[in-house]
C-alpha positions in Angstrom: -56.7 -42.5 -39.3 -59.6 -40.7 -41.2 -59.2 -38.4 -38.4 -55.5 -37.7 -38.5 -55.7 -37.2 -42.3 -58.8 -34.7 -42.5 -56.8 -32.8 -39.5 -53.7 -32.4 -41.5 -55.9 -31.1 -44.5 -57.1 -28.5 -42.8 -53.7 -27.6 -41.0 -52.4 -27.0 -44.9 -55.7 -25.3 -46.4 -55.0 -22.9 -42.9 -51.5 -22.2 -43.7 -51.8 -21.8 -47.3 -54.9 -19.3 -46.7 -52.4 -17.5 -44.7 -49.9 -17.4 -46.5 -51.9 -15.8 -49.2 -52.9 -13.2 -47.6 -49.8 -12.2 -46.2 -48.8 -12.3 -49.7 -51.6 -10.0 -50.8 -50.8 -7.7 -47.7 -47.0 -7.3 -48.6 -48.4 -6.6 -52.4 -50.4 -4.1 -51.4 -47.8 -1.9 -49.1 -45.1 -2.4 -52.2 -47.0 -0.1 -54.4 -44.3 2.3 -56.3 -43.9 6.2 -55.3 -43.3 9.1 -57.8 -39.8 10.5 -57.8 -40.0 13.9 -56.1 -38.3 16.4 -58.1 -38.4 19.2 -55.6 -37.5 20.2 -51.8 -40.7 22.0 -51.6 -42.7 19.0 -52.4 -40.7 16.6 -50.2 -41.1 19.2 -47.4 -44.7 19.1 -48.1 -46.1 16.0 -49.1 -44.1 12.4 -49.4 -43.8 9.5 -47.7 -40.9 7.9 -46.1 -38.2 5.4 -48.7 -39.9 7.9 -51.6 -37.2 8.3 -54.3 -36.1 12.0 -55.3 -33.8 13.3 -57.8 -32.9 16.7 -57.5 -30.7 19.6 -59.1 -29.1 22.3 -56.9 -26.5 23.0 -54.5 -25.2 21.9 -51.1 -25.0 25.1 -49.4 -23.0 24.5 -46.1 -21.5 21.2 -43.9 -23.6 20.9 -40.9 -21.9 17.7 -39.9 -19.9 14.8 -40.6 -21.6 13.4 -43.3 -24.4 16.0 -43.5 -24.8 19.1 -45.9 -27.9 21.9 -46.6 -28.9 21.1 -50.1 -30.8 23.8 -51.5 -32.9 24.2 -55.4 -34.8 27.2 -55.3 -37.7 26.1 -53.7 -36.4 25.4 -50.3 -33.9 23.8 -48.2 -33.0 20.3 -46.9 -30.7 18.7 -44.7 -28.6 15.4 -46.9 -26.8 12.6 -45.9 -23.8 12.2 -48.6 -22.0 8.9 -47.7 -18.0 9.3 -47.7 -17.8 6.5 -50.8 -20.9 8.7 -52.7 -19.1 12.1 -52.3 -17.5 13.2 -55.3 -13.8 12.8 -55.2 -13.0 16.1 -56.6 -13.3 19.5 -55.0 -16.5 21.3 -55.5 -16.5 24.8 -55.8 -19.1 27.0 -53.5 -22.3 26.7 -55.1 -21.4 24.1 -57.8 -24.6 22.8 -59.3 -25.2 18.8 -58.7 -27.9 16.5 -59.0 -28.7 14.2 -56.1 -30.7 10.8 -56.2 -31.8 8.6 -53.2 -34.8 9.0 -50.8 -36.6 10.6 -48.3 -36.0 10.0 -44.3 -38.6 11.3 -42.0 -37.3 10.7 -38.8 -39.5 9.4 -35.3 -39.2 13.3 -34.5 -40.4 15.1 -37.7 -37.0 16.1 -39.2 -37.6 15.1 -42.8 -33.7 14.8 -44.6 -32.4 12.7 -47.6 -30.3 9.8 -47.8 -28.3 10.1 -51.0 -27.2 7.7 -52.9 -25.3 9.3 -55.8 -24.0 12.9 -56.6 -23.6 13.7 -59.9 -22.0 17.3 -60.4 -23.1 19.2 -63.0 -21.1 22.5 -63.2 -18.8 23.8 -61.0 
């Protein structure tokens, strides 16, 4: 009986020490990005999920769903859900602001999923 209880002690003092540091491990990976304000510093230096909020244009439709964004300090490929597109017309070269985050695909091709557009002139 002794046996059976001291077993079962240790099962528990084993799981909970697991479960601690898996705790401490997912803790550790959550640590919070800086927003990248620029496509010359996502192009250079984030990491993937990083938030951005930029302010610029969208410069031409490469595909369903895809657009070249450009500010000034480079140029980046956005995906701009149907239901987050702006429902009015914009005007070539209409300034907007952009939120979401960074994508680096398996291959290298760094692009941003967008999660709101917000036009600022047209």
């Amino acid at each position: 009986m002794k046996y059976a209880t001291l077993k079962t002690i240790s099962a528990s003092l084993a799981l909970g020490a697991a479960s601690l540091a898996f705790v401490g491990q997912a803790n550790a990976a959550d640590e919070t990005l800086p927003v990248a304000t620029s496509v010359s510093q996502i192009l250079e230096d984030t990491k993937d999920d990083q938030p951005v909020t930029l302010k610029g244009s969208l410069t031409k439709l490469e595909a369903d769903e895809k657009y070249s964004f450009s500010d000034g300090t480079g140029e980046i490929q956005v995906d701009i859900d149907e239901n987050v597109f702006p429902a009015s017309t914009l005007a070539p070269n209409a300034q907007v602001e952009i939120t979401g985050e960074v994508d680096k695909g398996i291959i290298g091709k760094t692009e941003i999923d967008v999660k709101s557009v917000n036009v600022l002139s047209q």
